[in-house]
C-alpha positions in Angstrom: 23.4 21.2 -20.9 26.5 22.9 -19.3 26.2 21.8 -15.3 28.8 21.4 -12.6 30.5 17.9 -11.7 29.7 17.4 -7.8 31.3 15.1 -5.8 29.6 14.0 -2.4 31.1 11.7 -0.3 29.2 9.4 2.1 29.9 7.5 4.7 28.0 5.0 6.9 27.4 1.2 7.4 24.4 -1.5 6.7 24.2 -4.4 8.3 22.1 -7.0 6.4 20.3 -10.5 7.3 19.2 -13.0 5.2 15.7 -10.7 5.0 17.0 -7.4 4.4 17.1 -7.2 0.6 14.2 -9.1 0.0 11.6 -7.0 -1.1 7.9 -8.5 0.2 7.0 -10.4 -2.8 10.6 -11.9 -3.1 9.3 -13.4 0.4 6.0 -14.7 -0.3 4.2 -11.5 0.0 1.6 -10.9 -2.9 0.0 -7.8 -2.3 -3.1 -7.5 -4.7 -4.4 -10.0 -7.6 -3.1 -8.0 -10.6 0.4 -9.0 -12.4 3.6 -7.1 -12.0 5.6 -5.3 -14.6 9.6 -6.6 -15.2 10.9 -4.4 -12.0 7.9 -3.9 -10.1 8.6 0.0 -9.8 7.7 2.9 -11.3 10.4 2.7 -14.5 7.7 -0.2 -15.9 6.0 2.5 -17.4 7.9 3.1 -20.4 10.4 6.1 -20.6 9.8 7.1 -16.9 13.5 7.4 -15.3 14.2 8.1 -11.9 17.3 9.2 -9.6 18.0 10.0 -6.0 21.0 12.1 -4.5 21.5 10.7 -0.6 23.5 12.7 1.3 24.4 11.3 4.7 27.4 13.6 6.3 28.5 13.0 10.2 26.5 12.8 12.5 23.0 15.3 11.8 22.4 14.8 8.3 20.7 12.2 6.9 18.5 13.7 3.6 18.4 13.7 -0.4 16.9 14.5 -3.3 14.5 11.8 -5.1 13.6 12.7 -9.1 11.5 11.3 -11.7 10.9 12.1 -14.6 7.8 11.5 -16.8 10.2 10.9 -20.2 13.3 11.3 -21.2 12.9 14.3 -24.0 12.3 18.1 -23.0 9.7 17.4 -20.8 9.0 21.2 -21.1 8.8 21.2 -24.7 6.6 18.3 -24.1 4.1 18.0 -21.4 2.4 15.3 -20.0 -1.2 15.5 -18.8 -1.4 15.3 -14.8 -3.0 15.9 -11.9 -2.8 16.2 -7.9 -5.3 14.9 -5.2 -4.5 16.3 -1.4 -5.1 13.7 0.6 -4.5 16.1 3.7 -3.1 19.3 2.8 -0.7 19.7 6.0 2.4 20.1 3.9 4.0 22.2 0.9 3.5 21.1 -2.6 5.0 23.5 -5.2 3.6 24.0 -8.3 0.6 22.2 -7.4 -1.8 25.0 -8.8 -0.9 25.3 -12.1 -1.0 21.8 -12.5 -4.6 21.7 -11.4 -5.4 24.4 -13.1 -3.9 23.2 -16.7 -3.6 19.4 -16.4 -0.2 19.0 -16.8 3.4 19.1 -15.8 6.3 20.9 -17.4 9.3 19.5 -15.3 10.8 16.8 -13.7 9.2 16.0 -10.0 11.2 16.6 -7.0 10.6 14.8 -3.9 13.4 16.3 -0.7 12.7 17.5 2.4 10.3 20.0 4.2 12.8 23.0 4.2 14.8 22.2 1.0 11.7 22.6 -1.6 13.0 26.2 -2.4 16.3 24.5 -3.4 14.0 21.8 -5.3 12.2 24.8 -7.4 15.3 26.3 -8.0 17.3 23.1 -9.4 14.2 21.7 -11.5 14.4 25.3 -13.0 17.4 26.2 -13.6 18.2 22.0 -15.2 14.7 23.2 -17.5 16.0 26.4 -18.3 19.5 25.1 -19.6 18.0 22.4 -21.3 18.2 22.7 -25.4 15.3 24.2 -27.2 14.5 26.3 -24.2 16.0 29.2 -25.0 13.3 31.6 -24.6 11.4 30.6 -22.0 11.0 32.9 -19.3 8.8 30.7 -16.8 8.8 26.9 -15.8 6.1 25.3 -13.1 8.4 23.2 -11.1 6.4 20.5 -9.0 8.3 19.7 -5.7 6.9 17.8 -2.8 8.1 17.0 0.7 8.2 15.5 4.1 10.0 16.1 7.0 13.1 14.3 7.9 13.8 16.4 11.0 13.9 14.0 13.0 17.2 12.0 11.7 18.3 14.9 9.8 19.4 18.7 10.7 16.6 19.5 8.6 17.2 23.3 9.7 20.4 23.7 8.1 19.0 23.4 5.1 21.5 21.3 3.1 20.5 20.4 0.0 21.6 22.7 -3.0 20.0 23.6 -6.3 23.0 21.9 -7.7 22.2 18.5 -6.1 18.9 18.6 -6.9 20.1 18.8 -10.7 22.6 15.9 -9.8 19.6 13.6 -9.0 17.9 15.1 -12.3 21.0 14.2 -14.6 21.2 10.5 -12.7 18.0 9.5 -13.5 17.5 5.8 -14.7 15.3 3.6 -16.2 15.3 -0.2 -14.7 15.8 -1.0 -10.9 15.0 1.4 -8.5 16.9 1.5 -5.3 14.4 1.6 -2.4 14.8 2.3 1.3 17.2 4.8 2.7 17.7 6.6 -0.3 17.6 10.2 -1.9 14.4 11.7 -0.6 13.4 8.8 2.2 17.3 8.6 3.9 15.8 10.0 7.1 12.0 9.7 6.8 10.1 7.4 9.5 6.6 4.8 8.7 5.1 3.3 11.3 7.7 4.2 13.9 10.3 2.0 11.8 12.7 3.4 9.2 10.6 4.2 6.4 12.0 5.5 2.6 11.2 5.3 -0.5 9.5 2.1 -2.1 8.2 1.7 -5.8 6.1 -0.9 -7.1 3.7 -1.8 -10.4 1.2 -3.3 -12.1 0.9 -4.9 -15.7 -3.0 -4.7 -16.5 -3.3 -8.0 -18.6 -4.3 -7.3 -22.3 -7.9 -7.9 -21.9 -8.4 -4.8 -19.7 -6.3 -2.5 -22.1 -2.3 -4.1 -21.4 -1.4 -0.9 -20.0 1.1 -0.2 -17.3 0.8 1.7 -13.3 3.5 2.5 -11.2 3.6 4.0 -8.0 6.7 5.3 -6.4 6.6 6.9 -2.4 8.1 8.9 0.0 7.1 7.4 3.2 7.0 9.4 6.5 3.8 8.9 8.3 2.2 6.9 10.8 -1.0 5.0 11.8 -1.2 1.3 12.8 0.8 -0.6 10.5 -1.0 -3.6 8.6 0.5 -5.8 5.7 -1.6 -7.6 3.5 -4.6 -7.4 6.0 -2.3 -8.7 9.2 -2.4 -6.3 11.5 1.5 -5.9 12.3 1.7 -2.6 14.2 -0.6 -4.1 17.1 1.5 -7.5 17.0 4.6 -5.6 17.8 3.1 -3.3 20.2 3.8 -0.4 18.7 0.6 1.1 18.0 -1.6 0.9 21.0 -4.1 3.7 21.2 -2.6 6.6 22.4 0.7 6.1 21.5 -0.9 5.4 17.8 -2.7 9.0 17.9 1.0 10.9 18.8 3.0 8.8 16.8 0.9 9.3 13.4 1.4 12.5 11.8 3.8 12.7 8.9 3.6 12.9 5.3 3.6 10.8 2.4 4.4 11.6 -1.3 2.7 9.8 -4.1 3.7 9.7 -7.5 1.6 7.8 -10.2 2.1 7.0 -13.2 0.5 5.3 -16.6 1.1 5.1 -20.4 -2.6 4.4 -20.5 -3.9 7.5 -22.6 -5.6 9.1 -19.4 -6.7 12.9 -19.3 -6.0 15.1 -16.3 -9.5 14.1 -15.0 -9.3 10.2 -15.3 -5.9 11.4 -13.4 -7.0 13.1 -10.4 -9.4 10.1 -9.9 -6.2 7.3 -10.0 -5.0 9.5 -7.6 -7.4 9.6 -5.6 -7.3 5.7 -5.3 -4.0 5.9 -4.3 -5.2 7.0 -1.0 -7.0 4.0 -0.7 -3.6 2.1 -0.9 -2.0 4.2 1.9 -5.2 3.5 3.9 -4.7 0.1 3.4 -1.2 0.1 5.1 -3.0 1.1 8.1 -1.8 5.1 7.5 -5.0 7.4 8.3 -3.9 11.2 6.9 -3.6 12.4 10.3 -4.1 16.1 11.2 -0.5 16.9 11.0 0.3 14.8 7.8 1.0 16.3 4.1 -0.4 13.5 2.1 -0.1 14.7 -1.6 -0.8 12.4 -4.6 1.0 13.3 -8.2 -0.3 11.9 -11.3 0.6 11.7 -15.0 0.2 9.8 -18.2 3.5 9.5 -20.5 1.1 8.2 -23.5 2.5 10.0 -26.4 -0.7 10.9 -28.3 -1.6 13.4 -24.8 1.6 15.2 -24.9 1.1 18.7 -24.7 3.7 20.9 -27.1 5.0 23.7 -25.7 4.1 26.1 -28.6 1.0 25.8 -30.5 -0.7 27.5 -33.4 -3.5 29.7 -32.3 -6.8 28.1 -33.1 -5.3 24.8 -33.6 -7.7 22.2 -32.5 -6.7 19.2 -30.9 -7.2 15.6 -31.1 -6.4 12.8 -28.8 -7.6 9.5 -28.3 -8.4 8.5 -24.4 -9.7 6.1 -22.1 -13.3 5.9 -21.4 -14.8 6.7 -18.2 -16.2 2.9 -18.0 -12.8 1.7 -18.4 -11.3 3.2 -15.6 -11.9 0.5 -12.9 -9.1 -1.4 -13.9 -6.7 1.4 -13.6 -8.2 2.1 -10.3 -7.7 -1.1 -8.8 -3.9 -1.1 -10.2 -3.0 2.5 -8.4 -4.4 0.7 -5.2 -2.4 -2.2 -5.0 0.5 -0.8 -6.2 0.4 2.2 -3.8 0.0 -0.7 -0.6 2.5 -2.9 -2.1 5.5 0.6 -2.3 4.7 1.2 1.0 5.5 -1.8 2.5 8.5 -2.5 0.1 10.1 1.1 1.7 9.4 -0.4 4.8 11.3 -4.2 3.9 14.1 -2.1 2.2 15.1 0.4 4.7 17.6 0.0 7.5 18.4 1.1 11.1 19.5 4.7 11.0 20.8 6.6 13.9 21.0 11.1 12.7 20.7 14.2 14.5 21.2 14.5 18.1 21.9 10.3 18.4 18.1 9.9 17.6 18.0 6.3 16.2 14.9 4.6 14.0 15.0 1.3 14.0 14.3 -1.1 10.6 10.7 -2.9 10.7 11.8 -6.3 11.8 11.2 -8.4 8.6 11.8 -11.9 10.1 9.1 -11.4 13.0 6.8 -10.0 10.9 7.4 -12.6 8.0 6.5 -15.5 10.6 3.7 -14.0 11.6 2.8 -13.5 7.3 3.3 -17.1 7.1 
């Protein structure tokens, strides 16, 4: 692949306390009953990569690019089975159709902000349309979700280019993944407090099938904050009421993902759980919110080739309806326990116009936990 070498500088300053890069569980936190994989994020699931492009620039913007990638071959030569459950629909997730309609995904997923998805189909498209062995195609579904950052960010400027977006493609990572005011969550707001992005997983033990979930989000949306069933946002007066009913629209992306060998159906009904995490975070999909949950399976025996020999017949091997449960209960916790990890991980950010979002304040809150 032949793409140009961009250079983005960044500038701006973090302040940190003995909490702030501790992620909940480092804490004393344990979200759910079910194990954690080796990073607790979304790369646990073998070959998923992921990589963010944050682009903070004087004083009014404060946005980025988040991808992830469901493997690390042609993922248009080689498709993974997938599906999408709309938890509120207020929002703009492209190539969403297609995917319901065929039960996979073609391209790496883009997560940016409200106004920047056009430069999100553009980038996923023109990084699959480079890409070696696909020469002759002629269309690519690119999936691109959102939320809006206007707040911190000159979200009407429109600053994220194609070319980034492919920047965040080509940086994609296995391993750790940075969390908090990064790529697509630099100016997003949870709660009231800074929100971001937060990743977390689930190792199903090998009595219920061994496999792997991981979640990763885009948090921007509000409610009345709870973690781990202690009611938080109330504690800190934030969320009386009224002020809870203005304050909570928003939007959260959800991506999900397994190498359990799961079929878009099995899919759409993980992701549907997932909104049982966000719920449990005290979020409620308010009127105004674009709550949008991606899912996909990187199980090797459910690829789906790109070209195909009419009449071939195929044969997979999947999960069974009556071993879904566990699955279920692993996109649930790991979905509540992202959330709140965006929330640890993020920091104080002050964007457009001098507006400020304060960090959650992790050492009230974790005396209260205790």
């Amino acid at each position: 692949m032949r793409f140009a070498v961009l250079t983005t500088l960044f500038c701006f300053t973090l302040t940190f306390s003995a909490y702030s890069q501790s992620r909940p569980r480092d804490l004393g936190i344990t979200i759910g009953i079910l194990p954690v994989g080796e990073y607790n994020a979304i790369t646990d699931v073998p070959g998923v990569k992921v990589g963010h492009l944050t682009k903070i620039d004087g004083n009014n913007i404060r946005t980025g690019v988040t991808a992830i990638l469901p493997h690390g071959e042609n993922i248009f030569q080689q498709k993974v089975p997938a599906a999408i459950y709309v938890g509120n629909g207020f929002g703009k997730l492209a190539g969403s159709t297609q995917v319901q309609e065929l039960g996979n995904i073609e391209s790496p997923i883009i997560l940016t902000n409200t106004l920047s998805v056009a430069a999100g189909i553009e980038g996923a498209v023109r990084y699959s349309l480079e890409h070696k062995g696909n020469e002759n195609a002629q269309s690519v579904n690119a999936v691109v979700g959102e939320t809006n950052d206007g707040y911190l960010n000159d979200i009407r400027g429109m600053h994220i280019s194609s070319e980034e977006v492919i920047q965040a493609i080509m940086s994609a990572e296995s391993g750790i993944v940075s969390e908090g005011n990064v790529g697509a969550g630099t100016g997003t707001v949870c709660f009231g407090w800074k929100g971001g992005i937060g990743t977390a997983s689930r190792k199903l033990p090998e009595i219920l099938g061994g496999y792997t979930v991981g979640v990763l989000v885009q948090t921007n949306f509000g409610g009345n904050l709870q973690i781990d069933g202690v009611a938080v946002g109330e504690k800190l007066g934030k969320y009386p009421f009224r002020d809870a009913m203005e304050k909570s629209d928003g939007s959260c992306m959800i991506v999900v993902a397994t190498d359990a060998p799961v079929l878009d159906r099995n899919l759409e009904r993980m992701a549907m759980r997932a909104m049982m995490g966000l719920a449990k975070t005290g979020g409620i999909a308010s009127n105004g919110s674009g709550d949008y949950v991606i899912a996909f399976s990187t199980a090797e025996g459910l690829r789906i080739p790109y070209e195909l020999e009419a009449q071939t017949l195929e044969k997979a091997e999947f999960i069974q309806n009556d071993d879904m449960s566990s699955l279920f209960m692993a996109v649930i916790e790991a979905t509540e326990e992202a959330i709140i990890n965006s929330l640890f991980a993020a920091e104080t950010m002050t964007g457009k116009d001098g507006n400020t979002v304060a960090k959650l304040p992790v050492e009230q809150v974790m005396n209260w936990m205790k």
